[in-house]
One Martini backbone bead per residue (centre of mass of N, CA, C, O) as a GRO file, in nm:
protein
   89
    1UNK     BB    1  -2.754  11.418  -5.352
    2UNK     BB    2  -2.624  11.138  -5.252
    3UNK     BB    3  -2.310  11.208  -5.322
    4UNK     BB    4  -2.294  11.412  -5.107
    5UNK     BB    5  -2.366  11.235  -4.879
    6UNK     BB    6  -2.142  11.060  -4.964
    7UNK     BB    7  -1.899  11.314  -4.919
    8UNK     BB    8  -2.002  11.360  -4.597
    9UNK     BB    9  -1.931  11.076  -4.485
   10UNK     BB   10  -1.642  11.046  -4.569
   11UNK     BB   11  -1.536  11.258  -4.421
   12UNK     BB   12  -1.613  11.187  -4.147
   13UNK     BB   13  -1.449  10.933  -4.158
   14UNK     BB   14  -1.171  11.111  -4.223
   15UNK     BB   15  -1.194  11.203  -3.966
   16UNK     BB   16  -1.215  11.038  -3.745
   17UNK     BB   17  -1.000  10.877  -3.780
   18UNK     BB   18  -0.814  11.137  -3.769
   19UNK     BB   19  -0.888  11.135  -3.406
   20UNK     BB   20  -0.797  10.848  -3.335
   21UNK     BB   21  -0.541  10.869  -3.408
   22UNK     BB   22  -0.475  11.152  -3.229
   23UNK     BB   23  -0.532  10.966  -2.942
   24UNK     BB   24  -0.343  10.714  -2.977
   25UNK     BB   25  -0.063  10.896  -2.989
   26UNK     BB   26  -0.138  11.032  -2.722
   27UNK     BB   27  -0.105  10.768  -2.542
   28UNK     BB   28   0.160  10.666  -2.637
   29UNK     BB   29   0.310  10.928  -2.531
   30UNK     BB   30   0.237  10.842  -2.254
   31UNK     BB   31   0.366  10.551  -2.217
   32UNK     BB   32   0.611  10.626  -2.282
   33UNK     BB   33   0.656  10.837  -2.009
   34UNK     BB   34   0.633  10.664  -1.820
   35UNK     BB   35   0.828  10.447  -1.852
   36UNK     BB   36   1.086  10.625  -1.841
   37UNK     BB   37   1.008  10.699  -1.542
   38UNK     BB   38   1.034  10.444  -1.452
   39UNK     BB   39   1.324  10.389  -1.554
   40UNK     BB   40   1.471  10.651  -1.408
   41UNK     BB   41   1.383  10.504  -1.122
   42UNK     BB   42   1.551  10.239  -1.125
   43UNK     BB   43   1.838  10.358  -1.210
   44UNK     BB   44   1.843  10.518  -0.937
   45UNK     BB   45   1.837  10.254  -0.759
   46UNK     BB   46   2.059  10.122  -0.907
   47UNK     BB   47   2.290  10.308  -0.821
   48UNK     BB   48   2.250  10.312  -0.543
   49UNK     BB   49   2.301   9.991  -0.488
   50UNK     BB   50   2.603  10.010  -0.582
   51UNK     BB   51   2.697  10.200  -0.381
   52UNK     BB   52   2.650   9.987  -0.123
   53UNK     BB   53   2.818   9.777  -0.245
   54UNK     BB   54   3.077   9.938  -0.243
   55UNK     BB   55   3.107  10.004   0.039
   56UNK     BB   56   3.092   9.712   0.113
   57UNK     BB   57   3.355   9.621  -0.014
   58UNK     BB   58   3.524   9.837   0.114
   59UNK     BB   59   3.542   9.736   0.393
   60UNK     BB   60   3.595   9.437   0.378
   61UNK     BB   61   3.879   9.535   0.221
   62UNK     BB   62   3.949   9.685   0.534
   63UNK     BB   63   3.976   9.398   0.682
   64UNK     BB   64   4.156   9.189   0.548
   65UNK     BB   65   4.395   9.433   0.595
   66UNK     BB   66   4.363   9.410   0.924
   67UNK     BB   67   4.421   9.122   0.955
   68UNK     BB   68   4.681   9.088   0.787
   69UNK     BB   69   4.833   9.263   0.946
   70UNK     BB   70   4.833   9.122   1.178
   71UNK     BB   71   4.936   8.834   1.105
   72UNK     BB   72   5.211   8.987   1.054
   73UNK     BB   73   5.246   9.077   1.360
   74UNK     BB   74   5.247   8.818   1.476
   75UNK     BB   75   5.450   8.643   1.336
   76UNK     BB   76   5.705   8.806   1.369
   77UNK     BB   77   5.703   8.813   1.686
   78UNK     BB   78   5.740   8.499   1.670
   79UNK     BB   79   5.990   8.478   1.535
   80UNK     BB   80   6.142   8.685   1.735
   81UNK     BB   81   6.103   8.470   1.977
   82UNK     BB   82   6.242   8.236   1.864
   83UNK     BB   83   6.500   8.350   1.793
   84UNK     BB   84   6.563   8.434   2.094
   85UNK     BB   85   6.527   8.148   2.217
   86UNK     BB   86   6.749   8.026   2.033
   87UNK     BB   87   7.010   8.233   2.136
   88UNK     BB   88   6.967   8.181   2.442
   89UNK     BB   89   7.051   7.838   2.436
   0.00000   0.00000   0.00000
């Protein structure tokens, strides 16, 4: 009989064994789903982030494109004001 007792042992234990096994790969599954939902959410953060600053990169572009174009109507002017009065005296 001790065999047999000695053979009841081990399955148990290769049982116990294979569901430690099958527990930890079920932990480790979920951590790793959680992971990937945290990095899902940070990369839609990251892409709002994105999207915000190229709005604002885009405004700032379209001020000193308004900034310069005054600037170049400003110039003209005093250009044509220049050249009138020179012309006139």
């Amino acid at each position: 009989m001790p065999p047999k007792n000695t053979n009841n042992d081990l399955k148990e234990f290769i049982h116990d064994k294979f569901e430690s096994h099958e527990e930890l790969e079920a932990l480790r599954f979920k951590r790793i789903d959680e992971l990937l939902t945290h990095f899902g959410k940070e990369v839609d953060s990251n892409e709002e982030t994105i999207k915000r600053v190229h709005t604002r990169v885009d405004r700032i572009d379209t001020k000193i494109k308004t900034v310069q174009g005054l600037g170049t109507a400003i110039a003209t002017a005093l250009g044509a004001a220049a050249a009138w009065i020179g012309l006139s005296k």
